[in-house]
N, C-alpha and C positions, 0 to 999 in steps of 0.2 A: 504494500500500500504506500502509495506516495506520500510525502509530506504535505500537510497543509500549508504549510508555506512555501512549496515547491515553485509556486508561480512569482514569487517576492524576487525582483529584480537587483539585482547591487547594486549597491549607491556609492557614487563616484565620493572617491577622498576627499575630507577638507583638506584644501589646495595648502594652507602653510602649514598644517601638520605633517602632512607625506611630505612636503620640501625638507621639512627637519629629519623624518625618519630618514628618509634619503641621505641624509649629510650623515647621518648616525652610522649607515652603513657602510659610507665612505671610506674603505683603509687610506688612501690618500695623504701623505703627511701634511702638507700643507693646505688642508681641505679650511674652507671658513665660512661660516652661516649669517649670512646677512640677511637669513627672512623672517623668522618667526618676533612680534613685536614682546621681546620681552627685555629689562637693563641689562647688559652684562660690564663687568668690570674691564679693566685693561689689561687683565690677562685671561678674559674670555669667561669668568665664572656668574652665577649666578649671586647678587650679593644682599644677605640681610642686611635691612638699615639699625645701626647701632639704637635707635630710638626703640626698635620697635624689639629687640635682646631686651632690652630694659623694660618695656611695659609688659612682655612675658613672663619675665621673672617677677612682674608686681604682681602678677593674675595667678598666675602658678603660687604664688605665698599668702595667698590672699585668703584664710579660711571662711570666708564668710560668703565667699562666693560659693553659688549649684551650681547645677544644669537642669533646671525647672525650664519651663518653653517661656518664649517670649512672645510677648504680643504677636498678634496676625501682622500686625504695619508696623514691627521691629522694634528696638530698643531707642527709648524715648530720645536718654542721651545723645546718640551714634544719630539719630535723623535730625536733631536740632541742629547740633553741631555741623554739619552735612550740608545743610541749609543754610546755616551760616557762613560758612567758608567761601560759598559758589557766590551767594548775595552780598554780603558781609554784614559785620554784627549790626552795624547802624543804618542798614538798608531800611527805607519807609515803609516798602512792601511786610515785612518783619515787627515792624511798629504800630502797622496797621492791623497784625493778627491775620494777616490772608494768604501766610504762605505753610504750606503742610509737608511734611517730608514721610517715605516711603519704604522701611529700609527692603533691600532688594538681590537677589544673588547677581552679584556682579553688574556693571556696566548693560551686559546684556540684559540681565532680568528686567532692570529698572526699563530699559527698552520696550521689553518684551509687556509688561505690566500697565505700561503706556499705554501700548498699541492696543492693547486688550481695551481697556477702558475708553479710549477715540472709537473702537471701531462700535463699542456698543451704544454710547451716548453721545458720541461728539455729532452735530449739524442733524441731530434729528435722528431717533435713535435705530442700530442696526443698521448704520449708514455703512456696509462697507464697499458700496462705489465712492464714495470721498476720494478725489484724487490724495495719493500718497506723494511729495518730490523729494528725492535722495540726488544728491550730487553727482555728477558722472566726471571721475569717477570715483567713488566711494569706498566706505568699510566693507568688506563682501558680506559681512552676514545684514545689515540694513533692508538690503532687500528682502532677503530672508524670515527677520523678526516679521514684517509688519505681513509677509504674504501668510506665513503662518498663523498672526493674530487675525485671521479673515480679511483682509486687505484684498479687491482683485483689479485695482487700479493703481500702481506704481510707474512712478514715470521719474525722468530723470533731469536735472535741469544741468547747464551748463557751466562749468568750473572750470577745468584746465585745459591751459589753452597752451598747446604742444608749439607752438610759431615762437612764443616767448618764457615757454617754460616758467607762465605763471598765472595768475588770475584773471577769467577771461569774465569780466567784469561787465562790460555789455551785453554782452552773452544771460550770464546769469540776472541781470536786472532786467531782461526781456522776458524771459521764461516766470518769471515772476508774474510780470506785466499780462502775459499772456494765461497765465492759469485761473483756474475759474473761482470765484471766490468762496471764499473758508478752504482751501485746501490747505495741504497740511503740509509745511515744510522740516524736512531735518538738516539741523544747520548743526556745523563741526562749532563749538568755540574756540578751541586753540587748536595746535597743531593739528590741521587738517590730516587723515589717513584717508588714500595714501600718498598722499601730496608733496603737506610739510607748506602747504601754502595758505597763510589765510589775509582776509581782506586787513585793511586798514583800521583805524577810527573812523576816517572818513568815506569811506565805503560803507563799514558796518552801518553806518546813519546814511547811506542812502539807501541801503537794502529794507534798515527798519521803515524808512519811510513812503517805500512802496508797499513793503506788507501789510502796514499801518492803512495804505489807501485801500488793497485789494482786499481786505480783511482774514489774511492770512493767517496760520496758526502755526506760532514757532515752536519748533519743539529740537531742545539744545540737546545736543550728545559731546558731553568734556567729560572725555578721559584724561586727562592730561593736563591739568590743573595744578602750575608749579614745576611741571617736568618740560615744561614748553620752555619758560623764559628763565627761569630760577624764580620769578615774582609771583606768588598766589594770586595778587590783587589785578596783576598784567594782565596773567593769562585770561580771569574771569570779566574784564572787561565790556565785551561786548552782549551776556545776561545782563550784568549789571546796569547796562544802559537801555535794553530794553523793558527792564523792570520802571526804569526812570521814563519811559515812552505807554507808559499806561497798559503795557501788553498781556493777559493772559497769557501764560506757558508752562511746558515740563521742562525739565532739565534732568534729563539721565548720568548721575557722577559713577564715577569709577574710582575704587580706591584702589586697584591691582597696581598702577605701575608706582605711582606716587607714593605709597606706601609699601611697593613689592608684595604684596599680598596677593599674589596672583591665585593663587591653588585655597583661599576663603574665602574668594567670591562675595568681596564686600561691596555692596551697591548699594547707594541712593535715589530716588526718585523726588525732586524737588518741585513742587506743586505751587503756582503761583499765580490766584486767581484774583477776583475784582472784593472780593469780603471772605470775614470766618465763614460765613454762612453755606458759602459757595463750596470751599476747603473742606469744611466737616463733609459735606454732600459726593465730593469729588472720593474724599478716603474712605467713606465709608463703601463705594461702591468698590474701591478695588480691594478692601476687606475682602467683600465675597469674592475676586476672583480669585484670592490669593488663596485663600480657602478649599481650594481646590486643586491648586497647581503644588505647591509647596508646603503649605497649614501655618509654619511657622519658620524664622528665617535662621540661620547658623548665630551661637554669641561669640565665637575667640574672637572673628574677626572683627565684628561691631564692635567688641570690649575695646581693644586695643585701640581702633581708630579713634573712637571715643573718648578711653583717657588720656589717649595726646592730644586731641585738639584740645580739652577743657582743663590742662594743666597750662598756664603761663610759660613756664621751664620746659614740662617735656614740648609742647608745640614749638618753641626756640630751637632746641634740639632738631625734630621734626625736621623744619626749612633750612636747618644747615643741611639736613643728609638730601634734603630734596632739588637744593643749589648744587650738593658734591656730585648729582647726578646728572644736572642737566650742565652745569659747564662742560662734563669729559665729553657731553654731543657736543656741545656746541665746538669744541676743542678738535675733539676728529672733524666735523664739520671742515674748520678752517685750513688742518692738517692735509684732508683728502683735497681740496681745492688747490690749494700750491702745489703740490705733486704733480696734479693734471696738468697745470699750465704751465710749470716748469719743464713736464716732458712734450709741450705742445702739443697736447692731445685735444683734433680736432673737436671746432665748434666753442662754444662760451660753456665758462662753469662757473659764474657767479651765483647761478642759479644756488648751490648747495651751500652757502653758507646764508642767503635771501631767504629759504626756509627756514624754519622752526620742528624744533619736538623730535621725535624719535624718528619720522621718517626722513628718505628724500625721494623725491619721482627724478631718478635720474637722468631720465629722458632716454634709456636704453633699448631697445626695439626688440622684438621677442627673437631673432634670430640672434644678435648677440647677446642677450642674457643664454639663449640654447648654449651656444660658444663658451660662457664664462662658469656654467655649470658642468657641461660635458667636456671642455679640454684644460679648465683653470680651477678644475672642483670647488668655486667659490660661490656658493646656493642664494638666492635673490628672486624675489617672484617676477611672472613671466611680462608683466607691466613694468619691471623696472625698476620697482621700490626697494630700496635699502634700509635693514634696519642701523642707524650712523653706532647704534652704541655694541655692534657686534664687531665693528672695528677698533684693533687695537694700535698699538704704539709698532707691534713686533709683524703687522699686517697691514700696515697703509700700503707702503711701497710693493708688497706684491698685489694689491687690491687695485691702485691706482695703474700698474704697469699693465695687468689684466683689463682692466677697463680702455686703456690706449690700447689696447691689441687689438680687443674687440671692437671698439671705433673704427680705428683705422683696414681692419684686414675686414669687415664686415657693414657695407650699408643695409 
């Protein structure tokens, strides 16, 4: 008798997972992984931040703490706090009582939790033709979260613009202009993935000011909050100005890279609506979906995020490790740019230090990333993107020479 699941088709790999299995099983001595987005230090490892040794050891000695479940919408602490960071403490929105926080598995969940809740109540309920716009091109699961949360109208607006390897600004403010209104935009706040390009100030306030006219619904995805510029307040910028713009929105945080907590899935979902009244309405309904998806969310990693942002000290602490991180990008950043252009390796590369945050769109064309994987074992997704902090001090110059090869020996 066959299986019942005989007729269940395989499902093609997540694309950066198999890139890293692949490098795993690379004997190659000089093999080097530039795709999976995660910090690595400058001699390639994976690194706890010294803040975060210290608030384990506070938890771990802590006899007063269980593991009794936590609320449905998470630990009170970890979501204020959360909320505060992205908006900041003396945000009006926050003063006014009208902002609600979510906690969430991970970046994604808070996504995911979102999309669940737009698709059932946002523009009239069990709307899921509501146009969805995601950046082209984008995080890959984006598309993903919201066609799974019943979404069956995703579309994509325009961002990069391959001519100048960077923000195609007309483009994007058209696709705007042209969408129909209440649609629902997901907008990167900092370090665009997988970019590494985001607008300006003064971009950011032309964009708010057409979705302002079209009646558009922003919905923020910052992972990368701190790990972009070294600055908290930098990065969050451009929420914070839409908050100051009278807007309605979510903001999906990520605490994986910012706090390396990648493997406790700490997420927030930041709710920023017109009153309390709105906020109680908005969290209670995604009570019930979480209710069902998850019941209850993880505590180490809430705990932890928690007690550093609400200590004075440990949050001090905190932003040095989270400055020690993003200079060593920003540091290769500059490192891999002089290399190129002192080997005159065709074309401009001011491009990669003009980015931000963990990635860069190298502007590499899928025939030489093939090249740079199969004859320089050096692994990069097939668009080009580089993770800059898998670059080390003892890897630029074979990274950079492999990059002139495949320019030059490959259009």
């Amino acid at each position: 008798m066959a299986s019942l699941f005989a007729d269940v088709p395989m499902a093609a790999p997540v694309v950066v997972f198999k890139l890293s299995a692949d490098f795993r099983e690379d004997p190659h001595p000089d093999k080097v992984n530039l795709g999976i987005g995660a910090y690595r230090t400058d001699e390639g490892q994976p690194w706890v931040l010294p803040v975060v040794r210290k608030v384990e050891a506070q938890i771990s000695n802590d006899l007063t703490l269980n593991h009794e479940y936590l609320p449905i919408l998470g630990l009170p602490d970890f979501t204020q706090a959360a909320s505060a960071i992205v908006l900041s403490k003396d945000s009006a929105a926050i003063a006014d009582n009208r902002v609600g926080g979510v906690q969430c598995l991970g970046g994604t969940g808070a996504l995911r939790i979102g999309a669940e809740f737009l698709r059932r109540w946002y523009n009239g309920n069990n709307n899921k033709a509501t146009p969805v716009y995601v950046s082209s091109p984008t995080w890959g699961n984006h598309n993903g979260v919201f066609g799974g949360a019943g979404f069956t109208d995703i579309r994509s607006y325009k961002y990069w613009d391959k001519c100048t390897r960077g923000l195609h600004m007309k483009g994007m403010l058209k696709d705007m202009e042209d969408a129909p209104e209440f649609s629902i935009f997901v907008l990167h706040a900092c370090a665009h993935n997988p970019t590494g390009t985001d607008p300006t100030h003064e971009q950011w306030m032309e964009i708010a000011k057409v979705m302002k006219k079209r009646h558009l619904f922003p919905f923020f995805d910052i992972a990368y909050q701190g790990f972009a510029s070294g600055d908290l307040d930098k990065d969050a910028w451009a929420v914070r100005y839409f908050v100051d713009q009278g807007f309605e929105f979510f903001c999906a945080q990520s605490f994986s890279k910012n706090f390396g907590l990648y493997n406790e899935r700490v997420g927030n979902l930041t709710i920023v609506s017109k009153d309390h009244d709105n906020v109680m309405k908005v969290r209670s309904q995604m009570e019930v979906i979480i209710r069902t998806i998850w019941s209850n969310p993880p505590t180490q990693g809430a705990r932890i995020v928690a007690k550093t942002l609400n200590d004075p000290q440990l949050f001090a602490e905190w932003k040095e490790n989270v400055k020690t991180m993003a200079d060593r990008v920003l540091l290769m950043r500059d490192e891999l740019r002089k290399r190129l252009e002192k080997l005159g390796t065709p074309g401009t590369w001011n491009h990669i230090t003009e980015q931000i945050g963990m990635f860069s769109f190298t502007g590499l064309n899928e025939a030489q990333v093939e090249y740079m994987i199969k004859t320089k074992h050096i692994y990069l997704m097939a668009n080009g993107r580089i993770n800059m902090c898998g670059l080390t001090t003892k890897t630029l110059d074979y990274v950079a020479t492999s990059i002139h090869e495949a320019v030059t020996s490959i259009k």
